[in-house]
C-alpha positions as CSV (number, residue, x, y, z in Angstrom):
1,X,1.9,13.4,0.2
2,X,2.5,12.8,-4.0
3,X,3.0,9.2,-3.2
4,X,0.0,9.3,-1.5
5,X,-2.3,11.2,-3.9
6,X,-0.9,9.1,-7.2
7,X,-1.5,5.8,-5.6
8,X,-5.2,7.1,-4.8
9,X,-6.1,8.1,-8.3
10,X,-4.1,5.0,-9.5
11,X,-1.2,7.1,-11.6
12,X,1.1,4.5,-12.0
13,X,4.0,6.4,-13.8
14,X,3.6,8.8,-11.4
15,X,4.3,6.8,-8.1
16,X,7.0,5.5,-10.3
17,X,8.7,8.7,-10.8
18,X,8.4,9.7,-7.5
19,X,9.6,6.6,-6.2
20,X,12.6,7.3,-8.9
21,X,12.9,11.1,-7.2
22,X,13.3,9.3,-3.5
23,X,9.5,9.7,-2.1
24,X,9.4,8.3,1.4
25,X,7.4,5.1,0.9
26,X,6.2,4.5,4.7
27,X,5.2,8.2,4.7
28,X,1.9,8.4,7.0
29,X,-0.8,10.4,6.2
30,X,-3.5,12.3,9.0
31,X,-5.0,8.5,9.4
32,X,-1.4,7.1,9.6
33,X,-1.7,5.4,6.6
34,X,1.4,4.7,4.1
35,X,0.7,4.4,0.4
36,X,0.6,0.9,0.6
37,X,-2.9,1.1,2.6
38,X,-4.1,3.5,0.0
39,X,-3.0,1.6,-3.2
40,X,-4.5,-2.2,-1.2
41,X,-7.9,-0.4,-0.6
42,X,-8.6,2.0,-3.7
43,X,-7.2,0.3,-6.8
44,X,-7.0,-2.4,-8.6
45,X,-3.7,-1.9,-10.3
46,X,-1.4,-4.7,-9.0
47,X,2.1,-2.9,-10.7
48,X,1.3,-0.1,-8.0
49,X,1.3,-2.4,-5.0
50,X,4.7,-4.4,-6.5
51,X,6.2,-0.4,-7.3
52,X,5.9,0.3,-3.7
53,X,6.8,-3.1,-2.4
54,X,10.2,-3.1,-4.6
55,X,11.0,-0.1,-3.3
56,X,10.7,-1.4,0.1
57,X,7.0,-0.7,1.7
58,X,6.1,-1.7,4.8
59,X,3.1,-4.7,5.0
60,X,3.0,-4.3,8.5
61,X,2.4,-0.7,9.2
62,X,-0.8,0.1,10.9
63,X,-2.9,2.8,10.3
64,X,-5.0,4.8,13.3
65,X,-7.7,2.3,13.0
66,X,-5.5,-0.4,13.6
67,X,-5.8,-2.0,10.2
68,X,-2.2,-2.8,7.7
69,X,-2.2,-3.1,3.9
70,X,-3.7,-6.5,4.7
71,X,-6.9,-5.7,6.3
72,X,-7.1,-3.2,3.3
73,X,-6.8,-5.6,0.7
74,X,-9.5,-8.0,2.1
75,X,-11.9,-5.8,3.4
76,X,-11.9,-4.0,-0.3
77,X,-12.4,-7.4,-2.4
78,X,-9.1,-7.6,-3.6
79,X,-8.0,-11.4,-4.0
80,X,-4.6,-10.8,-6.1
81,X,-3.2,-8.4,-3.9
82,X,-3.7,-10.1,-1.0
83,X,-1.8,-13.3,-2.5
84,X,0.8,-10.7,-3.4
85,X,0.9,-9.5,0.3
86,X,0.9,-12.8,2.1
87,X,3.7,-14.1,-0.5
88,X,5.8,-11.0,1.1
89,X,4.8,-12.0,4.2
90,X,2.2,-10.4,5.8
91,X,1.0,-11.9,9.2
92,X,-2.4,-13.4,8.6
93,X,-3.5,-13.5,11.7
94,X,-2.8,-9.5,12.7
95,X,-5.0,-8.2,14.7
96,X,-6.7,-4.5,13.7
């Protein structure tokens, strides 16, 4: 989807405008991955990740390989957004 593609090449304004426009946040891709998983994994621009979760992303959608916006963040290195995820409530102990 848009959503999708802005949050992979980290276009901020963009997913903000679409988010503004009513773009299906939880939308799954081909891998049945939502934005979330593809902002965790590929960027490092925490206002995405808070953009999607204001406007009321899933943390615990899993994708085909099992794996949530969780299991993206901390397989991919990424420390803040994982704080960001568990302080929304993400189940640390999910199984992929």
């Amino acid at each position: 989807t848009t959503l999708s593609l802005a949050c992979q090449y980290n276009n901020a304004d963009m997913v903000s405008l679409l988010l503004e426009h009513g773009a299906n946040v939880d939308f799954k891709d081909r891998n049945q991955w939502t934005p979330l998983h593809i902002a965790c994994q590929n960027n490092n621009m925490m206002i995405m990740v808070q953009l999607l979760l204001e406007n009321g992303a899933s943390i615990c959608e899993k994708g085909r390989d099992g794996n949530t916006p969780l299991h993206a963040a901390s397989e991919n290195n990424k420390p803040e957004i994982v704080k960001v995820l568990l302080d929304q409530g993400a189940d640390v102990n999910c199984k992929n």
